[in-house]
PyMOL CGO cylinders between C-alpha atoms (Angstrom):
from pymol import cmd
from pymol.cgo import CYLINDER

trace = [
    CYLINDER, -5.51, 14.44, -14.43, -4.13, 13.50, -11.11, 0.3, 1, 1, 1, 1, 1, 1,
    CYLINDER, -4.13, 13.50, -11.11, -7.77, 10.94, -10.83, 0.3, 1, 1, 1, 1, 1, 1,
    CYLINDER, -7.77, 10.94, -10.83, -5.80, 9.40, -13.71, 0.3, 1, 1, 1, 1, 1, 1,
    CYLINDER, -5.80, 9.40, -13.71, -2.31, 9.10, -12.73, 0.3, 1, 1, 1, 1, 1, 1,
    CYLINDER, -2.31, 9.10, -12.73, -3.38, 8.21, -9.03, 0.3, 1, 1, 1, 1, 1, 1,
    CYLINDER, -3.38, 8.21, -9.03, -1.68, 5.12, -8.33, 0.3, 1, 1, 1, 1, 1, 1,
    CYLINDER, -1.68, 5.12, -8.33, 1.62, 6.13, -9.44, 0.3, 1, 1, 1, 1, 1, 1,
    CYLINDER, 1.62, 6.13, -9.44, 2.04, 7.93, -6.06, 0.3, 1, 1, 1, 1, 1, 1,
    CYLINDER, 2.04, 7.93, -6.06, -0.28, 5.49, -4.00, 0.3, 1, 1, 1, 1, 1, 1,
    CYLINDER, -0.28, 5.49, -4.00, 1.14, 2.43, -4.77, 0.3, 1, 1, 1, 1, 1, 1,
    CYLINDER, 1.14, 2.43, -4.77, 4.57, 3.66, -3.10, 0.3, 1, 1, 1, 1, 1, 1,
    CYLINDER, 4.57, 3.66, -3.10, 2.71, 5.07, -0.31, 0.3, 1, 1, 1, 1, 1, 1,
    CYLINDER, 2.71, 5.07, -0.31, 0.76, 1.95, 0.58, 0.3, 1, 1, 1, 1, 1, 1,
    CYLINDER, 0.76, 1.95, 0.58, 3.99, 0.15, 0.07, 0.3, 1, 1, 1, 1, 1, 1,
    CYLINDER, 3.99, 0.15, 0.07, 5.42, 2.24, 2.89, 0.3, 1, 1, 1, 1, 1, 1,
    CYLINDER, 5.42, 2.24, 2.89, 3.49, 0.89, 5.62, 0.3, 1, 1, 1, 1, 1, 1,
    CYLINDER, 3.49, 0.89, 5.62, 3.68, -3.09, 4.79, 0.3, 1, 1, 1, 1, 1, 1,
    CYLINDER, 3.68, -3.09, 4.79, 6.61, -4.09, 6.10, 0.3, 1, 1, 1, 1, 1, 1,
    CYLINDER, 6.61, -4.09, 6.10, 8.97, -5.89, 3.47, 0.3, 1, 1, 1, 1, 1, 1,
    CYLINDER, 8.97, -5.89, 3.47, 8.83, -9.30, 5.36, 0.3, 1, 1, 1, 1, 1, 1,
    CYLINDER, 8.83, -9.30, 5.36, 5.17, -9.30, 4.63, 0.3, 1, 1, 1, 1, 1, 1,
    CYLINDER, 5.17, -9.30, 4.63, 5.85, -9.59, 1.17, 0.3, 1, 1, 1, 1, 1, 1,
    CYLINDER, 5.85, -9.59, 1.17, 8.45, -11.58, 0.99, 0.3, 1, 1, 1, 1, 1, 1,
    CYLINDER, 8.45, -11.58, 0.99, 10.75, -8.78, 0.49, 0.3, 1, 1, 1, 1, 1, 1,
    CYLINDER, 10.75, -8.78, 0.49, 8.96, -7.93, -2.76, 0.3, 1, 1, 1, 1, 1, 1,
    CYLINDER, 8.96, -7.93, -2.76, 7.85, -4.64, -2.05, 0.3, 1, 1, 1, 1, 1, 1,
    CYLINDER, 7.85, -4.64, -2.05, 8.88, -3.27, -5.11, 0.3, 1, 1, 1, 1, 1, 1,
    CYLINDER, 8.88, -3.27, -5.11, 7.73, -5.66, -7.29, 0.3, 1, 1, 1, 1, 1, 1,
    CYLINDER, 7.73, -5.66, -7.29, 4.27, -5.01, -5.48, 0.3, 1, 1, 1, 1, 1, 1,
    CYLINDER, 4.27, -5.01, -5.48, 4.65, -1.43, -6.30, 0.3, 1, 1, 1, 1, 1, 1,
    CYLINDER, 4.65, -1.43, -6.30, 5.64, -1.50, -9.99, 0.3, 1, 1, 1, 1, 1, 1,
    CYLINDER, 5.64, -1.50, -9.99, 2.99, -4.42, -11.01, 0.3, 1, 1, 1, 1, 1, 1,
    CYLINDER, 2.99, -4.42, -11.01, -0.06, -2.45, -8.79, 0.3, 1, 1, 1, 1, 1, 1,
    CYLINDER, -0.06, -2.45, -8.79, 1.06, 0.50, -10.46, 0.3, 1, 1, 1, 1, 1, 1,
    CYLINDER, 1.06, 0.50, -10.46, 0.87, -0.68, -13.67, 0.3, 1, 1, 1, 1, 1, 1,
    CYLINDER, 0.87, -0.68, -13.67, -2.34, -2.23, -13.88, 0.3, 1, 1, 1, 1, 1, 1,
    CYLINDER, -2.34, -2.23, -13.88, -4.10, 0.79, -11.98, 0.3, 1, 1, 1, 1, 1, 1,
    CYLINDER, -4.10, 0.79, -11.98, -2.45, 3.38, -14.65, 0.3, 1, 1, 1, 1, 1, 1,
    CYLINDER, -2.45, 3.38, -14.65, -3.39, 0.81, -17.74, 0.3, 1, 1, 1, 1, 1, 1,
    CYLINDER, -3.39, 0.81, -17.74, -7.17, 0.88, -16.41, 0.3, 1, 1, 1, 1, 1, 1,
    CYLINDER, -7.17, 0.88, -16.41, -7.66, 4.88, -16.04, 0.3, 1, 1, 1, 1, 1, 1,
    CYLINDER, -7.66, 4.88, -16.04, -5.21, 5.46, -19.29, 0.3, 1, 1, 1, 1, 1, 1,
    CYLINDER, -5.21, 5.46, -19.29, -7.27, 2.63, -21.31, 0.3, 1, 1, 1, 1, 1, 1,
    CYLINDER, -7.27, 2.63, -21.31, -10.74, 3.59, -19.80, 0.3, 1, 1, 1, 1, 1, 1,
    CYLINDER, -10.74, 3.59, -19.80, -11.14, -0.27, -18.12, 0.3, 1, 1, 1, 1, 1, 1,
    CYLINDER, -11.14, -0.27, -18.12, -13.01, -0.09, -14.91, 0.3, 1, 1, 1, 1, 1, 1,
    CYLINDER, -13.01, -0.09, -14.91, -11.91, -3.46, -13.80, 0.3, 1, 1, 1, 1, 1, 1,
    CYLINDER, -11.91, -3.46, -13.80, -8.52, -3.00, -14.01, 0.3, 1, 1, 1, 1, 1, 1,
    CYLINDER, -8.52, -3.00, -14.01, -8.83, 0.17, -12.06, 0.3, 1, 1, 1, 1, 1, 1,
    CYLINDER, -8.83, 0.17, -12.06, -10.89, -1.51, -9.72, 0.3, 1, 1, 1, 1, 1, 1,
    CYLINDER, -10.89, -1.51, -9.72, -8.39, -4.16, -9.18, 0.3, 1, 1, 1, 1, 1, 1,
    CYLINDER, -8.39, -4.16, -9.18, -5.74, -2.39, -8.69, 0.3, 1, 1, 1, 1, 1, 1,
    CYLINDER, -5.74, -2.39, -8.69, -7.12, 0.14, -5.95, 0.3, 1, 1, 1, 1, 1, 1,
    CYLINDER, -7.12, 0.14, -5.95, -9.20, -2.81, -4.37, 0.3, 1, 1, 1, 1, 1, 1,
    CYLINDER, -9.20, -2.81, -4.37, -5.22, -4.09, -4.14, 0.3, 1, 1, 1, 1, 1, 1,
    CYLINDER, -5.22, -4.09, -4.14, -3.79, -1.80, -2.53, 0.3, 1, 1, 1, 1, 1, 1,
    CYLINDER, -3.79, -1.80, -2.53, -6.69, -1.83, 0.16, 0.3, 1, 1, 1, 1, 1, 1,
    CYLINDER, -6.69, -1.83, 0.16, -6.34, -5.16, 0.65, 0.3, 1, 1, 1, 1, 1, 1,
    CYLINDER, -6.34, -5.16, 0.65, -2.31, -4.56, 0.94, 0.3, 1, 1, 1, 1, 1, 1,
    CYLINDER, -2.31, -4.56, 0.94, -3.02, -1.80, 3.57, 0.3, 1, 1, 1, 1, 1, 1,
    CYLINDER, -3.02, -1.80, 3.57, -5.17, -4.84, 5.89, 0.3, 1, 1, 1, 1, 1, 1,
    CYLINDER, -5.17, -4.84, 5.89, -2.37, -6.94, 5.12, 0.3, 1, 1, 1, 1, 1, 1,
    CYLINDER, -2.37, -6.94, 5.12, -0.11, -4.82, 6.28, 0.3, 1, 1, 1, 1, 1, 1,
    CYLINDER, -0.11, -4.82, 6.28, -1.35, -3.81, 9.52, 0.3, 1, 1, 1, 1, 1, 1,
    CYLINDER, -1.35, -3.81, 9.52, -1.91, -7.40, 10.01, 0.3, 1, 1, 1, 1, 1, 1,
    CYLINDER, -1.91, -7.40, 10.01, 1.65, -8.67, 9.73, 0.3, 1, 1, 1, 1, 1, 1,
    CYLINDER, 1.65, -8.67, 9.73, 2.37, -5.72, 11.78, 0.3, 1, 1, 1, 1, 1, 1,
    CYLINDER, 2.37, -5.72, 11.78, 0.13, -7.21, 14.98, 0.3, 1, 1, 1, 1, 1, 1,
    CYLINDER, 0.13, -7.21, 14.98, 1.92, -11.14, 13.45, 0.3, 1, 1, 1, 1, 1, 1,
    CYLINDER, 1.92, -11.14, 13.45, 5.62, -10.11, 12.90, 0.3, 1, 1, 1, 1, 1, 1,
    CYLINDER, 5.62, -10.11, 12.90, 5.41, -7.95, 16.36, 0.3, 1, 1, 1, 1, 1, 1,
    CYLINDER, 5.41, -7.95, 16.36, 7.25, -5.09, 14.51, 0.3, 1, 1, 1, 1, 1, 1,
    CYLINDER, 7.25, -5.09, 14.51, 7.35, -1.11, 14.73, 0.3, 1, 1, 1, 1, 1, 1,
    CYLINDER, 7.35, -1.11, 14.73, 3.61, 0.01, 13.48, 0.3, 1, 1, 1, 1, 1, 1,
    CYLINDER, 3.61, 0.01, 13.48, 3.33, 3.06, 11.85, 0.3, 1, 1, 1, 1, 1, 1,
    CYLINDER, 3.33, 3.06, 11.85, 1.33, 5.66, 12.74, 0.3, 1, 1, 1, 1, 1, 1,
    CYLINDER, 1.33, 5.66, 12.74, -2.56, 4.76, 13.10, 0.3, 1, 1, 1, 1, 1, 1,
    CYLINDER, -2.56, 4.76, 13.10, -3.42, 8.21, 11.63, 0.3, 1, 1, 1, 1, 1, 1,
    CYLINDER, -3.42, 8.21, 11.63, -0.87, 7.82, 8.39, 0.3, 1, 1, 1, 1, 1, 1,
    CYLINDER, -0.87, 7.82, 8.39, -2.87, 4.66, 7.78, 0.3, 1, 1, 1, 1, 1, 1,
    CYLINDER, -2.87, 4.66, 7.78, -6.48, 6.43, 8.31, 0.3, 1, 1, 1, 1, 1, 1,
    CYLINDER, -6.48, 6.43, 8.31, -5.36, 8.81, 5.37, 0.3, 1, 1, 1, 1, 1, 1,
    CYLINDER, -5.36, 8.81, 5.37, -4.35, 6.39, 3.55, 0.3, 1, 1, 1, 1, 1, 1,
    CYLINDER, -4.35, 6.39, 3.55, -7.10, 4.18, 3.65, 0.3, 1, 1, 1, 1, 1, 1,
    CYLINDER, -7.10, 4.18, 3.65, -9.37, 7.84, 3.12, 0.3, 1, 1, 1, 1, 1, 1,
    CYLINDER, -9.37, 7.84, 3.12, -7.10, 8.65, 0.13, 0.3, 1, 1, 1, 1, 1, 1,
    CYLINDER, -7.10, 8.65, 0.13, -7.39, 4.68, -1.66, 0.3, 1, 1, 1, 1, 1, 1,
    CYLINDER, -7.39, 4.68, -1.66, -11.33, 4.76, -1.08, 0.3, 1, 1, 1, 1, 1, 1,
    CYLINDER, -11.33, 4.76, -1.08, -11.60, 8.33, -2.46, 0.3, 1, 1, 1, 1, 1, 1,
    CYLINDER, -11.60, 8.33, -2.46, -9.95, 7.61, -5.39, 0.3, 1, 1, 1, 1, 1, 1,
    CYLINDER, -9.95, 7.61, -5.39, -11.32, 4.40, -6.03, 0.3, 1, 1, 1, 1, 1, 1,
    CYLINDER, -11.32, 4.40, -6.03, -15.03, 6.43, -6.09, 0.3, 1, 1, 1, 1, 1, 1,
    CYLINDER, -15.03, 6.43, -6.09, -12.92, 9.37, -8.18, 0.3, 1, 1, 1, 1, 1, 1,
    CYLINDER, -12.92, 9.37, -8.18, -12.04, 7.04, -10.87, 0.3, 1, 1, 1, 1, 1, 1,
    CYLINDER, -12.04, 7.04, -10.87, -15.48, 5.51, -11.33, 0.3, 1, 1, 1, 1, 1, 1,
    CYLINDER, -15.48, 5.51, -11.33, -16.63, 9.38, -11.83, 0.3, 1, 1, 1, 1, 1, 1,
    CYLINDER, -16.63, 9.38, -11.83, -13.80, 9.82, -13.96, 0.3, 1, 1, 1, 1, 1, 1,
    CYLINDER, -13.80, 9.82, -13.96, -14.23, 6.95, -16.78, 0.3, 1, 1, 1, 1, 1, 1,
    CYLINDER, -14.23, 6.95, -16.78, -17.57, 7.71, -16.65, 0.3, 1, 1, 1, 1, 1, 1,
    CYLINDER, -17.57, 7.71, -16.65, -17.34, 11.39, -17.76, 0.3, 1, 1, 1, 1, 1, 1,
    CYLINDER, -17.34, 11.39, -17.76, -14.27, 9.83, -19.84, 0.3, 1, 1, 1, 1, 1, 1,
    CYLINDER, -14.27, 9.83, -19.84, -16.62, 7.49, -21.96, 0.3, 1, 1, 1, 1, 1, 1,
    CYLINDER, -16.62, 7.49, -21.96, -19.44, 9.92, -22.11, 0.3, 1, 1, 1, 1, 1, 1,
    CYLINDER, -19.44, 9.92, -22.11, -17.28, 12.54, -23.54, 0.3, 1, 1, 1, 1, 1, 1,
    CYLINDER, -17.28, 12.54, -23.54, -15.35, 11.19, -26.06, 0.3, 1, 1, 1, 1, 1, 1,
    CYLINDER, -15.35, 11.19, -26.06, -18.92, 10.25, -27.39, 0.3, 1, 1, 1, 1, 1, 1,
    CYLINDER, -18.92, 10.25, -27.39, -19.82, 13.95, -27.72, 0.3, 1, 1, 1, 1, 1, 1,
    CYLINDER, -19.82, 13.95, -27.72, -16.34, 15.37, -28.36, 0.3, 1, 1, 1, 1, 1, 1,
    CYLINDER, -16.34, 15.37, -28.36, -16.58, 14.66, -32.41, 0.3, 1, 1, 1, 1, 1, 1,
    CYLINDER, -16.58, 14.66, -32.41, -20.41, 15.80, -32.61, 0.3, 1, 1, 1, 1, 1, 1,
    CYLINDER, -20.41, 15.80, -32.61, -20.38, 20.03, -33.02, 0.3, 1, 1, 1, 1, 1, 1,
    CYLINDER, -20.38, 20.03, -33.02, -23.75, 20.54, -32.76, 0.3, 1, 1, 1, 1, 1, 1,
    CYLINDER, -23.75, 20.54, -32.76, -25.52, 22.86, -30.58, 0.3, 1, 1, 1, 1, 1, 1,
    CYLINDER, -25.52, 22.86, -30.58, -27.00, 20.20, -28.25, 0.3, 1, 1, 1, 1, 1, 1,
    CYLINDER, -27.00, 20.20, -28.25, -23.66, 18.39, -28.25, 0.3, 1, 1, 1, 1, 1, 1,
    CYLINDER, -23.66, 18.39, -28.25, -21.86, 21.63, -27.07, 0.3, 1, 1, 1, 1, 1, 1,
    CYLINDER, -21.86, 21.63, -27.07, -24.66, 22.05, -24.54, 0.3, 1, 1, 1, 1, 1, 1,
    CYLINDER, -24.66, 22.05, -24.54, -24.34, 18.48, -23.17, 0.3, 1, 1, 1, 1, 1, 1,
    CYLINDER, -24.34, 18.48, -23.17, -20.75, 18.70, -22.95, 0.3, 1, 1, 1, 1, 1, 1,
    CYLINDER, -20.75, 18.70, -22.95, -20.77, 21.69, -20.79, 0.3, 1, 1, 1, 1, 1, 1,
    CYLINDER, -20.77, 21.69, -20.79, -23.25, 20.34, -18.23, 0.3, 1, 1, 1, 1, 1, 1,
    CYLINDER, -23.25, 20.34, -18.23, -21.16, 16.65, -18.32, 0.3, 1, 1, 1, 1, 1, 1,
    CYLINDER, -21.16, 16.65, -18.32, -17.95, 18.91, -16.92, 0.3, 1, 1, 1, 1, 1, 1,
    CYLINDER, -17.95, 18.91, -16.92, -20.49, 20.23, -14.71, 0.3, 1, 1, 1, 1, 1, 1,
    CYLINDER, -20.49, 20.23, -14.71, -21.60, 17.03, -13.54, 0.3, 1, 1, 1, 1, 1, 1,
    CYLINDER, -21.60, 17.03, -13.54, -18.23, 15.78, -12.98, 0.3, 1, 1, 1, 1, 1, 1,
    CYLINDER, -18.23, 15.78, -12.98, -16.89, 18.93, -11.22, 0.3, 1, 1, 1, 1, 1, 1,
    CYLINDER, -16.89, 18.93, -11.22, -20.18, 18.38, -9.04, 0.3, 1, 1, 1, 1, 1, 1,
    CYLINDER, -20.18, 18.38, -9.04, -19.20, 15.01, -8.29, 0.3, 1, 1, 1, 1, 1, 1,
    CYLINDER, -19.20, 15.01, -8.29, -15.59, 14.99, -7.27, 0.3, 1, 1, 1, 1, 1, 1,
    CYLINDER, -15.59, 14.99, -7.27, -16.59, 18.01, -5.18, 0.3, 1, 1, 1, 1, 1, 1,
    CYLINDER, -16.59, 18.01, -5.18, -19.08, 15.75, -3.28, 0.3, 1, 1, 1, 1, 1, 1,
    CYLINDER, -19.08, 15.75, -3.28, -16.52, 13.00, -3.14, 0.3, 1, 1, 1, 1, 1, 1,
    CYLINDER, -16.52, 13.00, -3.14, -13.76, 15.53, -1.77, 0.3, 1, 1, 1, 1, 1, 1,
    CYLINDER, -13.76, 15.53, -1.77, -15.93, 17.24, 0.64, 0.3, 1, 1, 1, 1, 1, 1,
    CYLINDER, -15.93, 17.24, 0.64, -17.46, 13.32, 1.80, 0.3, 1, 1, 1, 1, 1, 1,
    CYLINDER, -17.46, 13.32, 1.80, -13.90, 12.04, 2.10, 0.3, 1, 1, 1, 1, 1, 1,
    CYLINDER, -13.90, 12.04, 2.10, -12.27, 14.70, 4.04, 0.3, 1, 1, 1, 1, 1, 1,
    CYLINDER, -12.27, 14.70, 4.04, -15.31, 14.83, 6.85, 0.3, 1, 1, 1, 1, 1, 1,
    CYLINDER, -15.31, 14.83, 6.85, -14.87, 11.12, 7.21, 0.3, 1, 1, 1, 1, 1, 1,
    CYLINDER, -14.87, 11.12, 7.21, -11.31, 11.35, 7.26, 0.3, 1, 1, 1, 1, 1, 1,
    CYLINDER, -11.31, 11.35, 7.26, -11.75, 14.61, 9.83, 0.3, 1, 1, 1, 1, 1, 1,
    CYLINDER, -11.75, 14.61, 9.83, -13.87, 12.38, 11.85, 0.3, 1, 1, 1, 1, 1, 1,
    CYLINDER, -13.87, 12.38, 11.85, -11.66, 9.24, 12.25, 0.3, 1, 1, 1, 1, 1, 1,
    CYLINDER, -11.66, 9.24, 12.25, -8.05, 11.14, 12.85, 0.3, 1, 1, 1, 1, 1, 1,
    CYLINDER, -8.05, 11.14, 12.85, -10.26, 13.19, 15.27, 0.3, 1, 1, 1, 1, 1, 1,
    CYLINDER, -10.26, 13.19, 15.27, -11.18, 10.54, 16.87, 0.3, 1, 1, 1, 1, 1, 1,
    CYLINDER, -11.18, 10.54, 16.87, -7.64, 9.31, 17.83, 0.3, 1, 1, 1, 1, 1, 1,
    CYLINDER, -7.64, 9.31, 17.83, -6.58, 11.87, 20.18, 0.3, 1, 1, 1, 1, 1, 1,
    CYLINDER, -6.58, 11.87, 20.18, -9.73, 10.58, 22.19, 0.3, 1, 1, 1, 1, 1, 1,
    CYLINDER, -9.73, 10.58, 22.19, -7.60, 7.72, 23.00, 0.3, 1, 1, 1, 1, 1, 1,
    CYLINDER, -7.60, 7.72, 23.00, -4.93, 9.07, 24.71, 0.3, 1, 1, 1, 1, 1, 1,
    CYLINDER, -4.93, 9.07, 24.71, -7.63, 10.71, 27.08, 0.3, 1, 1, 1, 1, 1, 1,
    CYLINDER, -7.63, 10.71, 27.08, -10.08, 7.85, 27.66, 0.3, 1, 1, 1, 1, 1, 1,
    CYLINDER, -10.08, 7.85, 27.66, -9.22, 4.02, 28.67, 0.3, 1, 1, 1, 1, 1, 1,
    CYLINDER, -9.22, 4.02, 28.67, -9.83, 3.33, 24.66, 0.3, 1, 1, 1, 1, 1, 1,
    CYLINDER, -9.83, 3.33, 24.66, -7.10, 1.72, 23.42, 0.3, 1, 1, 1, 1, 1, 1,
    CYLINDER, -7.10, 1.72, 23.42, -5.37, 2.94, 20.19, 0.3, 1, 1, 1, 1, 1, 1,
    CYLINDER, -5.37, 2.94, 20.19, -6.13, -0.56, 18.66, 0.3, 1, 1, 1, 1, 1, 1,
    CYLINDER, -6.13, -0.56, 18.66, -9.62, -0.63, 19.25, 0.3, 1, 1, 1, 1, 1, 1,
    CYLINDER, -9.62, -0.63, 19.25, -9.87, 2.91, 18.30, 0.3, 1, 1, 1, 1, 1, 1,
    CYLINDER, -9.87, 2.91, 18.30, -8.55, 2.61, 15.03, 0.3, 1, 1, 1, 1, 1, 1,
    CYLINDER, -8.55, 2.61, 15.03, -10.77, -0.64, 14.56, 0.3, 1, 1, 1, 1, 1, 1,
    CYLINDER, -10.77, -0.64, 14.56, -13.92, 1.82, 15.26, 0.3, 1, 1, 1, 1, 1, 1,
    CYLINDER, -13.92, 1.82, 15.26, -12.68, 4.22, 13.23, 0.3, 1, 1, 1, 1, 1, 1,
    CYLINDER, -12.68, 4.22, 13.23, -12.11, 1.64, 9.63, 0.3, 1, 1, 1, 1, 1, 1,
    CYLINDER, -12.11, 1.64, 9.63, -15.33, 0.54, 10.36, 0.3, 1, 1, 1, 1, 1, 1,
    CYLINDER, -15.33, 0.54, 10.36, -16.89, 4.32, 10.61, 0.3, 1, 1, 1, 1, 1, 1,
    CYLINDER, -16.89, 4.32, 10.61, -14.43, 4.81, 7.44, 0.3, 1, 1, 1, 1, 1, 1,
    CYLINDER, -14.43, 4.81, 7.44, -16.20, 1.70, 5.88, 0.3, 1, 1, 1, 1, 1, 1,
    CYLINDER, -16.20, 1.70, 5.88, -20.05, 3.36, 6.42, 0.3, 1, 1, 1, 1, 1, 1,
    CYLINDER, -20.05, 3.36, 6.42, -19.09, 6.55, 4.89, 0.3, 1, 1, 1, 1, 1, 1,
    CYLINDER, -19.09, 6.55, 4.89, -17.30, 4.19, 2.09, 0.3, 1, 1, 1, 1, 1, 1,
    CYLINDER, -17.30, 4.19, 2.09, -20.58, 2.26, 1.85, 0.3, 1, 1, 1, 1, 1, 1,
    CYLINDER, -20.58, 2.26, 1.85, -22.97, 5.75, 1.97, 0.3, 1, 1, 1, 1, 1, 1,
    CYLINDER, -22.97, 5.75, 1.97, -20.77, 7.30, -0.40, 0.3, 1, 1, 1, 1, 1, 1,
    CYLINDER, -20.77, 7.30, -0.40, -21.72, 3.94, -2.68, 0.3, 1, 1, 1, 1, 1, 1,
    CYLINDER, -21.72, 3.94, -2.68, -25.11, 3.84, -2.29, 0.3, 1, 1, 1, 1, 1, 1,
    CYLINDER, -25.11, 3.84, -2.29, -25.18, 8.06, -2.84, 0.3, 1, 1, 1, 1, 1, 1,
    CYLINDER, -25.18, 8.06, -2.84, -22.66, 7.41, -6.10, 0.3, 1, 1, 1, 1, 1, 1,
    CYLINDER, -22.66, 7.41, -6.10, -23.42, 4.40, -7.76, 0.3, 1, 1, 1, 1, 1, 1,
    CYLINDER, -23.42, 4.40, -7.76, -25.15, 4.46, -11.01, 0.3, 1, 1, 1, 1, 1, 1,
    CYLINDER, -25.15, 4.46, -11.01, -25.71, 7.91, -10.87, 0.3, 1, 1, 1, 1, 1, 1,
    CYLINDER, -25.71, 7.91, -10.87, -24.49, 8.69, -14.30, 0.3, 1, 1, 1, 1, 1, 1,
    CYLINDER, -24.49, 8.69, -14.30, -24.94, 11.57, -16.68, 0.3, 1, 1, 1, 1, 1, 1,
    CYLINDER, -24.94, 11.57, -16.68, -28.24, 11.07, -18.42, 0.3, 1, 1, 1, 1, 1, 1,
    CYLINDER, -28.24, 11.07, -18.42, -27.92, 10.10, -22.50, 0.3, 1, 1, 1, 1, 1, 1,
    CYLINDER, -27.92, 10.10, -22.50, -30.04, 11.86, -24.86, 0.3, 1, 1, 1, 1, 1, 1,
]
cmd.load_cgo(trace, "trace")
């Protein structure tokens, strides 16, 4: 449930780190519209608009720490934006997993046979199996990068560059985590 409802609380978090001027002082309206389209797309079962809207708030997160670096202001913490980044990307994957199980389900839900029944059981399997995978992936990448920031403050490494290495490590996983994922849907019979 919370795959579904998931950017009613990250659209206000992303929000938090882009500073207002960035956006013309629209953060809200940022917030409400992203919102919207990311809940119509898991509520309506439309991959694009889900898409969208987490691909969005990505893009809003790189914005943001951009016009922090442009607008010289306060940045927040480099860690709060590693999780996040972790948290968008993981959801993003989540809600591919989810529609998927969503479509595939509602196909079986009306049949009662015995085959039906069985298939339905191992399709919760199969999506308990993947957000597991997706958890577990997520929280060693995420384990990696914020472990790699203390690093900084005891090396020559500066923060910047640190937290460049660490979206682009962030990225790979992203990218493995793809190529591990993608099309690997519940079989039809």
């Amino acid at each position: 449930m919370i795959v579904k409802v998931q950017h009613v609380f990250l659209s206000p978090l992303v929000m938090l780190a882009v500073p207002p001027l960035a956006l013309l002082d629209q953060n809200i309206l940022f917030t409400v519209v992203v919102t919207l389209v990311g809940l119509a797309g898991m509520l309506l079962g439309k991959r694009t608009l889900a898409t969208v809207a987490s691909l969005s708030l990505l893009t809003l997160l790189v914005w943001g720490k951009a016009a922090i670096s442009i607008l010289k202001t306060s940045p927040p913490d480099t860690a709060v934006l590693l999780v996040e980044f972790t948290m968008v990307l993981m959801f993003m994957e989540a809600s591919f997993v989810t529609l998927t199980f969503n479509r595939d389900y509602s196909q079986l839900k009306a049949r009662e046979d015995e085959l039906s029944q069985v298939l339905r059981v191992r399709l919760r399997g199969w999506l308990r199996n993947q957000l597991t995978g997706q958890s577990k992936l997520a929280l060693v990448a995420l384990g990696l990068s914020v472990g790699l920031l203390p690093i900084a403050g005891f090396t020559s490494i500066s923060s910047d560059q640190l937290a460049f290495s660490a979206t682009l490590a962030l990225l790979a996983v992203v990218v493995l985590l793809f190529l591990i994922t993608h099309r690997r849907e519940p079989e039809r019979s």
